[in-house]
C-alpha positions in Angstrom: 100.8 95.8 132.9 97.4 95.4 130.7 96.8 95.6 127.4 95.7 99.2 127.2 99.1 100.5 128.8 101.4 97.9 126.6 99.1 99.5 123.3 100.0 103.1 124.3 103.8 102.3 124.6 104.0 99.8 122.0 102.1 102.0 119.2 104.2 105.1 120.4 107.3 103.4 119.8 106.5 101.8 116.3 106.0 105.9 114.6 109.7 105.9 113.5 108.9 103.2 111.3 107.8 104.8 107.9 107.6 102.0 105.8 104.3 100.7 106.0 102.5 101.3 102.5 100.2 98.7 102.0 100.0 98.5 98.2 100.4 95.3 95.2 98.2 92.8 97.3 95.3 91.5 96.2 94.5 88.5 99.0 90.8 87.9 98.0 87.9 86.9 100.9 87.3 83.4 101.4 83.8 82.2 102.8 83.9 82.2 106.8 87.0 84.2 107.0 87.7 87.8 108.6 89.0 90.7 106.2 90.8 90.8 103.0 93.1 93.3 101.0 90.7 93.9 98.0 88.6 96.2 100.0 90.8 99.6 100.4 90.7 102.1 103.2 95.7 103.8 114.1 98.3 104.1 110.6 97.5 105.3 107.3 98.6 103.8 103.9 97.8 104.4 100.3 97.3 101.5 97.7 98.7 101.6 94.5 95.7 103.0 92.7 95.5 105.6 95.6 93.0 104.1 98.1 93.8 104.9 101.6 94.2 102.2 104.0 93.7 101.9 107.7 96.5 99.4 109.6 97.0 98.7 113.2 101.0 99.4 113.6 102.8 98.2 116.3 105.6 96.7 118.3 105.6 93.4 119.2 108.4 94.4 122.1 110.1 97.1 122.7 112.9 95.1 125.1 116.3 95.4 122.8 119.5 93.7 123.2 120.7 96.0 120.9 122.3 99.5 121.5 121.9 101.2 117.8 122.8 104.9 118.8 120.1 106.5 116.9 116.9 104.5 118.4 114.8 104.8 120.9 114.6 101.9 121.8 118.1 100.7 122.1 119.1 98.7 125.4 120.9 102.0 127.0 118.0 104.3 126.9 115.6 105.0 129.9 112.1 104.1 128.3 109.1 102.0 129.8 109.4 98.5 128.2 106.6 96.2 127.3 106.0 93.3 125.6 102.9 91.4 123.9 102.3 88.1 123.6 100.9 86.3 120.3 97.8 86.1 121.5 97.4 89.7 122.5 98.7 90.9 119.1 95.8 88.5 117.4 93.3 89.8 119.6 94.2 93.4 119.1 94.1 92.6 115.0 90.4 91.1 115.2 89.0 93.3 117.6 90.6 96.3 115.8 89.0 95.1 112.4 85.8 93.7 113.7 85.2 97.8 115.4 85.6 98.9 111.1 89.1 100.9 112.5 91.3 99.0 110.7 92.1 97.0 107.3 95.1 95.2 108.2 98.4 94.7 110.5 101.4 96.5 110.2 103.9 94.6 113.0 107.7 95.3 113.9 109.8 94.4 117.0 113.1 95.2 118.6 115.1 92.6 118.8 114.7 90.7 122.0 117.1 88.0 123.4 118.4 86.9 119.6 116.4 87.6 116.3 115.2 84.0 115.8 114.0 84.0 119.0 112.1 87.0 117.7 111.1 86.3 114.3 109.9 82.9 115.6 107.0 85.2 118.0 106.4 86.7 115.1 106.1 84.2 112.7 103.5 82.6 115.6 101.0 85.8 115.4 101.1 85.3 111.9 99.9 81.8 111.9 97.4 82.5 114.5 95.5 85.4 112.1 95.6 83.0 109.1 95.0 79.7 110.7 93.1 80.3 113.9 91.1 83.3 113.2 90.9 83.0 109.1 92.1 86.4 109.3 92.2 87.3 105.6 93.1 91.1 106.0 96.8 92.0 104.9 99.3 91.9 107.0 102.7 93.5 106.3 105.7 91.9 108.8 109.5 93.5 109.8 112.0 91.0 109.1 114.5 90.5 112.6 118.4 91.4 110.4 120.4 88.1 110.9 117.6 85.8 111.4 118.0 82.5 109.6 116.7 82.2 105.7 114.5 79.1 106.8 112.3 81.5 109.3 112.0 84.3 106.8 110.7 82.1 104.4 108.6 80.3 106.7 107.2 84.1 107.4 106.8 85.0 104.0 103.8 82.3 103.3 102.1 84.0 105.9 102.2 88.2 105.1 101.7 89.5 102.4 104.9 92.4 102.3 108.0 92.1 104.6 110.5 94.4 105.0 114.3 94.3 106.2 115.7 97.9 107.5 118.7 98.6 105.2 118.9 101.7 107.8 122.6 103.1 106.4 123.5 103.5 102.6 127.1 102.8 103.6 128.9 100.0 105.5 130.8 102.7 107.4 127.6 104.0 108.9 126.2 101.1 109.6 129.0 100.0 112.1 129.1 103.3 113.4 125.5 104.2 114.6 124.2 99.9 114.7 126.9 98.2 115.5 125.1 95.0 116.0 124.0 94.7 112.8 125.9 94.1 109.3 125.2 94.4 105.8 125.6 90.6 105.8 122.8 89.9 107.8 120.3 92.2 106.4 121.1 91.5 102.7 121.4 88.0 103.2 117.5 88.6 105.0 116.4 90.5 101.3 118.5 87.6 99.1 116.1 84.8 101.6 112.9 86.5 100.1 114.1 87.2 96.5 115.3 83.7 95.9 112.4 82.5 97.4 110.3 84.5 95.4 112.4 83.6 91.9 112.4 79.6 92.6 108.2 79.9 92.6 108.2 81.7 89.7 108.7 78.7 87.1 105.3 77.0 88.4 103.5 79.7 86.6 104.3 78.1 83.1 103.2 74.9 83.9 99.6 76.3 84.0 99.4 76.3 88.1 99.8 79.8 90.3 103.0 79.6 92.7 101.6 79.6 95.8 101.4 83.2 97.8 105.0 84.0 99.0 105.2 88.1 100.3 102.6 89.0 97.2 103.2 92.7 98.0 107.0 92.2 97.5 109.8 93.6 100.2 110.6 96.8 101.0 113.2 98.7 103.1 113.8 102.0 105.1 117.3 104.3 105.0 117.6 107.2 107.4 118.3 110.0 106.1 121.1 112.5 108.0 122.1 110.7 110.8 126.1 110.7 110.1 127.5 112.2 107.7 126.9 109.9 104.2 125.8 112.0 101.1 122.7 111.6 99.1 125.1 110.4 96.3 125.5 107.4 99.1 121.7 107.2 99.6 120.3 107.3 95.9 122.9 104.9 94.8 122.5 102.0 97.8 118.5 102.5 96.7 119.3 102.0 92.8 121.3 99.0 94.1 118.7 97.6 95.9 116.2 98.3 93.1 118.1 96.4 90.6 119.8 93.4 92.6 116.8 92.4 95.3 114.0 93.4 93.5 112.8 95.9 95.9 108.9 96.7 95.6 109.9 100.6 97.5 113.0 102.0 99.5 111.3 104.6 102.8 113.4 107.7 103.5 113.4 108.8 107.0 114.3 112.2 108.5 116.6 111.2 111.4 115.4 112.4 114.3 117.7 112.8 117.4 115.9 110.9 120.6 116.7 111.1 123.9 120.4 112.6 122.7 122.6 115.9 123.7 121.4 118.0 121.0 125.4 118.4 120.3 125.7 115.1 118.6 123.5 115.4 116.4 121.3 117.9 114.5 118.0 117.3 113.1 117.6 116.4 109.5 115.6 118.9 108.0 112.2 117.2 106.3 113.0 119.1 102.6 116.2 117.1 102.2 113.9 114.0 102.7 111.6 115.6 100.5 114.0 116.0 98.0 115.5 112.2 98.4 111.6 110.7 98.0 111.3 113.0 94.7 114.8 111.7 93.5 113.9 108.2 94.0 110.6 108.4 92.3 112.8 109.5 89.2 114.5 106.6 89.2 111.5 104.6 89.7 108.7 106.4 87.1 111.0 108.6 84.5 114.1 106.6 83.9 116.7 108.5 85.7 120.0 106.9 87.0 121.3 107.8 90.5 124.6 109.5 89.2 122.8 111.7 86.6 120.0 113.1 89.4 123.1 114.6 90.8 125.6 115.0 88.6 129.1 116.2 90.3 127.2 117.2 93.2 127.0 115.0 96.6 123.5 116.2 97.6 120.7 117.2 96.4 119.7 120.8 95.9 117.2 121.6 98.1 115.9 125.1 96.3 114.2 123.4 93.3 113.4 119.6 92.8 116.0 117.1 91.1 114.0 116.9 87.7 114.3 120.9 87.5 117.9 120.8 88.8 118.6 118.4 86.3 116.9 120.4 83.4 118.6 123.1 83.9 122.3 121.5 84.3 121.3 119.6 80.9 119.8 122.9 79.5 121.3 122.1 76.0 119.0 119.8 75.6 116.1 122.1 75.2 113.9 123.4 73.6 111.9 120.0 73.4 109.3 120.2 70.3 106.4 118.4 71.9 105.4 117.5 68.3 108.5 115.6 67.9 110.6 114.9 70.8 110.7 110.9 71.8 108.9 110.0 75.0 112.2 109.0 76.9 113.0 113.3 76.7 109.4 114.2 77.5 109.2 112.3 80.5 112.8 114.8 81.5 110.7 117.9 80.8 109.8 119.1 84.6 106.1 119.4 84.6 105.7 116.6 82.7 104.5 113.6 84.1 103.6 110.2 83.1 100.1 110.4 82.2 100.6 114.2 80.5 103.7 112.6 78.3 100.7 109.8 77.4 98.3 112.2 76.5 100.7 114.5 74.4 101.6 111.2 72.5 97.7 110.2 71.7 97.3 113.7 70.9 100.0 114.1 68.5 99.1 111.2 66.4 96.0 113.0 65.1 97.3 116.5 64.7 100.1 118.8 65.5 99.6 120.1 69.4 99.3 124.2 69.7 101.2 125.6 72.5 97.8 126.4 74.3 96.6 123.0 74.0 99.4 121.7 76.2 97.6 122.9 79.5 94.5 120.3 78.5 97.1 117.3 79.1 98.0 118.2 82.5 100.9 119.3 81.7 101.8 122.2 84.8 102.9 124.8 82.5 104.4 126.9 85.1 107.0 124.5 85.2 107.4 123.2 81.3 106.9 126.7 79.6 110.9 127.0 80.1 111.9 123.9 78.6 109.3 123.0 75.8 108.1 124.5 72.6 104.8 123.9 70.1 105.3 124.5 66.2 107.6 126.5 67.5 106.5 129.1 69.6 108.0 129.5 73.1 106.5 132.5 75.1 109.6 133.8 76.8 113.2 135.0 76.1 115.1 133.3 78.2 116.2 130.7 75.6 120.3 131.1 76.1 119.8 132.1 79.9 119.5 128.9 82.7 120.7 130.6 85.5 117.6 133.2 85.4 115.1 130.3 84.5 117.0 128.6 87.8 116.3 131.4 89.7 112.7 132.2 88.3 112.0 128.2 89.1 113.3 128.2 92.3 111.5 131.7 93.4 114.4 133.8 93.1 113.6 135.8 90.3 110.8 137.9 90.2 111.7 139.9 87.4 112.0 136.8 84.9 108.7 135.0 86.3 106.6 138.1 86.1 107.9 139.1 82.6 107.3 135.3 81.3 103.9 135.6 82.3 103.4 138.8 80.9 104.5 137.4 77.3 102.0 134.3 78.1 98.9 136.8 78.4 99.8 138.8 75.3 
């Protein structure tokens, strides 16, 4: 098989990966090297400050000795197989980057004969980029669950992110649909890089910069809909994982049945994975817990976003004087975001903030007109009624949105 025919399958068989973003590295050029990750944008990924970013995204093999039920590649299904070497995988990076197509590596593998074995050809491209080639570019590594804490560490002086799939929020799952795998293994891949990461960190106040262990931090991936765990199960294994292994970012996936009777399973439809991304950025950005995004319920509510689900639930909590509620409750105020909650603040400070000022922070008023007020005006009549501002949010309710915005022109 040649190279061209191993990148088609290889490539093809790496786009169920999602979790590839390439942000919170800043690997500078060094004089007679290839690449670096301070210039910002075949796979694309968004930086931090929103530059987009080219990465070559592969497989290292696709041969598995595992038989996880809801992969394509797993050791019982009928698919062409192919493997790279090192070599080839470094070759592909350079030429790749030297052609201007790419910025940097993205690089997973199944899990061939036993995942030292594999982590060990992975660990070897990634010494032949930064020592052979001077390959500066950033490179972002899938950690092999269960391989040993000495070769993930040995990995993480080389990438600059790696990433362990969680897969399953529950143990149940997990044993269900990836058997080979265990909690134990994976977490004990994420404790490997945080500990790592947490026994640099005193160097820094002895006036010398620990040296570069996973920069971009670790990140993982759940799938989202393959048995049948909750979002309560999914929101709260992410919080977890947030708080205990200093996760940089937990990927959602839609699952998506391969090469299965259609009676097993059904597909996961993309607006509950919507809905899970939205939840978690809550509990990232505005302060939300996991429990209160979904209060009694087990899932999400897929007609309206969590922040307007939860407004409404709460809706005794409103109206919010802009002039006067604390930041903590602003940031709660759907169509509100960080930046419009910033400006209302500076804004406030010098002088009381008119209703039709409010529009000027970037506030989308659509959305905040139900829950806020401005020296005291609100420009509906809904006050006492959240089941018609539910409806009128989530497009159900014609009546109350057009008379709102009939009160908003007058």
């Amino acid at each position: 098989m040649d190279l061209e025919q191993k990148l088609a399958i290889l490539t093809d068989a790496a786009k169920y990966d999602v979790s590839c973003a390439s942000s919170g590295s800043s690997r500078p050029g060094v004089k007679g090297g290839v690449g670096n990750t301070a210039a910002g944008g075949i796979c694309h990924s968004w930086t931090a400050d929103g530059r987009c970013v080219s990465l070559l995204k592969l497989l290292y093999t696709n041969v598995c000795c595992y038989d996880c039920a809801y992969c394509v590649n797993r050791r019982s299904n009928d698919v062409p197989r192919a493997s790279f070497t090192p070599d080839e995988v470094a070759r592909l990076t350079i030429d790749f980057y030297r052609r201007n197509m790419i910025e940097g590596l993205f690089l997973s593998s199944a899990v061939a004969i036993s995942p030292d074995r594999t982590m060990e050809r992975l660990i070897r491209v990634a010494e032949i980029l930064r020592q052979r080639e001077r390959f500066n570019g950033y490179i972002h590594m899938k950690v092999i669950p269960g391989a040993s804490a000495a070769l993930v560490q040995r990995l993480g002086y080389l990438v600059d992110r790696a990433s362990v799939n969680v897969e399953f929020a529950t143990d149940r799952e997990l044993s269900l649909l990836a058997p080979d795998k265990t909690r134990r293994g994976i977490e004990g891949n994420m404790l490997a890089i945080r500990d790592k990461k947490l026994e640099l960190l005193p160097t820094l106040y002895h006036g010398a910069a620990p040296p570069a262990f996973v920069p971009a931090g670790q990140s993982t991936q759940m799938i989202v809909g393959a048995a049948d765990g909750n979002d309560r199960d999914i929101l709260g294994r992410a919080e977890a994982l947030y708080q205990q292994m200093g996760m940089k970012r937990v990927y959602y996936s839609a699952y998506v049945p391969v090469n299965l009777p259609s009676s097993q399973q059904a597909r996961t439809p993309l607006l509950r994975e919507h809905r899970v991304y939205q939840a978690d950025w809550l509990m990232r950005f505005y302060g939300f817990r996991a429990g209160e995004i979904l209060g009694e319920r087990p899932n999400l509510d897929l007609a309206v976003d969590p922040k307007i689900a939860w407004a409404v639930a709460n809706y005794r909590l409103f109206p919010l004087d802009v002039n006067t509620a604390p930041k903590e409750l602003l940031l709660r105020v759907p169509g509100l975001g960080p930046r419009s909650v910033e400006r209302i603040l500076a804004a406030r400070r010098l002088a009381r903030i008119s209703y039709e000022a409010l529009g000027k922070t970037g506030a989308v008023m659509r959305r905040a007109r139900y829950f806020i007020s401005a020296q005291g005006r609100r420009p509906y009549p809904l006050v006492d009624d959240p089941e018609r501002v539910y409806r009128a949010l989530a497009g159900q309710d014609k009546e109350a949105h057009q008379q709102l915005s009939f009160l908003e022109a007058v």
